[in-house]
C-alpha positions in Angstrom: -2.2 15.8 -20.4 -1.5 11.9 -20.1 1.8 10.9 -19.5 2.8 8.5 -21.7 5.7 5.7 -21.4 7.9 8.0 -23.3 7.3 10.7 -20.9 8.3 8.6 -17.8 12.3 8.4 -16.5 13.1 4.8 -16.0 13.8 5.4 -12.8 10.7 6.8 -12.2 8.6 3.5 -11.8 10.7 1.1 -12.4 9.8 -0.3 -8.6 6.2 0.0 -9.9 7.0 -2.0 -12.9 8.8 -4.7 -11.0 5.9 -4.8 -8.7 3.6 -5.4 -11.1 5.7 -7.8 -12.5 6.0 -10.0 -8.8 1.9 -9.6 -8.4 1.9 -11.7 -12.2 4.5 -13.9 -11.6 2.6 -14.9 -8.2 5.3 -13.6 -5.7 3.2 -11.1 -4.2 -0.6 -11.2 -4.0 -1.2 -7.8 -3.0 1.1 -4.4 -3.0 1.1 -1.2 -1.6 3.4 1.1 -3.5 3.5 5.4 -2.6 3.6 7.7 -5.8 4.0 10.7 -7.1 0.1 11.5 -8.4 2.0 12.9 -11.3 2.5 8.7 -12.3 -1.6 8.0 -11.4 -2.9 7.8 -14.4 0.2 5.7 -16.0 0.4 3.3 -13.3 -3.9 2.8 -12.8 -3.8 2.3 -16.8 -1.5 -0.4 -16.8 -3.2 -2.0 -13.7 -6.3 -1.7 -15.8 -5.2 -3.1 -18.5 -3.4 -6.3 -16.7 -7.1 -6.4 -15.1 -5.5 -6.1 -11.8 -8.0 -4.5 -9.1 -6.8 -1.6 -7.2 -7.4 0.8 -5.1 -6.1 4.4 -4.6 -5.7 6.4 -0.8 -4.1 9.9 -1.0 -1.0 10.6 1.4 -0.9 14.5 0.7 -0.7 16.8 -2.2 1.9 15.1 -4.0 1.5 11.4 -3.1 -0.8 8.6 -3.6 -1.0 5.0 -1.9 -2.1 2.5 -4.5 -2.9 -0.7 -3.2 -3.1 -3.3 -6.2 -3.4 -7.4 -6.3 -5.7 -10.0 -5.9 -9.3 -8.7 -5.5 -10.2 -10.3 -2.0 -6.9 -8.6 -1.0 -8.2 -5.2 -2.3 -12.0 -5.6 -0.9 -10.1 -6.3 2.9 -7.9 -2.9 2.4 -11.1 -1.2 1.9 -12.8 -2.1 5.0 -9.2 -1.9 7.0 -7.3 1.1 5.3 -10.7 3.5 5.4 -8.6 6.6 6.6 -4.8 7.3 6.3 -2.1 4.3 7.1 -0.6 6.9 10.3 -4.4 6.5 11.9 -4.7 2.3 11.7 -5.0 0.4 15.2 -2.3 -1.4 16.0 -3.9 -4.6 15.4 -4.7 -3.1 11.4 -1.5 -2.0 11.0 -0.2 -5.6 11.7 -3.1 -7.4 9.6 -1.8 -4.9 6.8 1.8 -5.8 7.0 1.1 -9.3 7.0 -1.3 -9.1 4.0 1.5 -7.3 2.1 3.9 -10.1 3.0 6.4 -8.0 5.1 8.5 -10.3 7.8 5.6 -11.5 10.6 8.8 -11.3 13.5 9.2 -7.5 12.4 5.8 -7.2 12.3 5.0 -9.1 15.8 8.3 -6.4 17.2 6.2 -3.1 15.4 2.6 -4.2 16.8 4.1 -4.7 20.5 6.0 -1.6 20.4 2.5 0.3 19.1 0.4 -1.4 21.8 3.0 -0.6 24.3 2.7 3.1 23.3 -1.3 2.9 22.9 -1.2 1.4 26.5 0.6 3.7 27.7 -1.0 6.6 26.8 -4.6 4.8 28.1 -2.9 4.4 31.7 -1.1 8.1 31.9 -4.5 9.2 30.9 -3.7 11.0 27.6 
């Protein structure tokens, strides 16, 4: 059965909401926000109806990724994000954080500290 709006807590997707609200406003061009699939169809709905493009990645059982914003945005995630976000090369995992805006210094610290660890493991042989 659909949720409807009535059927969602405010708390629920509020950080969905204000997303979507960012991506209109032009403060974000893309977003990745993880959800309980309970809240799919609500929250692909009102991306469909905003004609926003999207696309959806499961985490597990419970959880989705949805990846929503500008349509070049979306067409790059799927040729980057084509299995789960634990499996992405360090160099994806930084060209993702910097197409979702996070800080480029934290991401510059998180992609050394990944290709340290990916080194690593290459010279111990593992």
């Amino acid at each position: 059965m659909p949720l409807s709006s009535t059927d969602i807590q405010p708390a629920d997707l509020k950080v969905f909401l204000n997303h979507v609200y960012e991506y209109k406003k032009g403060v974000r061009r893309m977003v990745l926000y993880t959800v309980n699939r309970r809240y799919e169809q609500f929250a692909t709905n009102r991306l469909r109806s905003q004609k926003i493009d999207y696309l959806i990645q499961p985490v597990d059982d419970s959880k989705i990724n949805l990846f929503f914003g500008r349509p070049e945005c979306i067409q790059a995630i799927r040729c980057i994000a084509n299995r789960p976000l634990n499996q992405l090369t360090p160099e994806e995992d930084f060209i993702l954080g910097a197409m979702l805006g996070y800080d480029i210094c934290a991401q510059c610290e998180r992609y050394c500290e990944r290709k340290g660890r990916q080194n690593k493991g290459l010279r111990s042989g593992s």
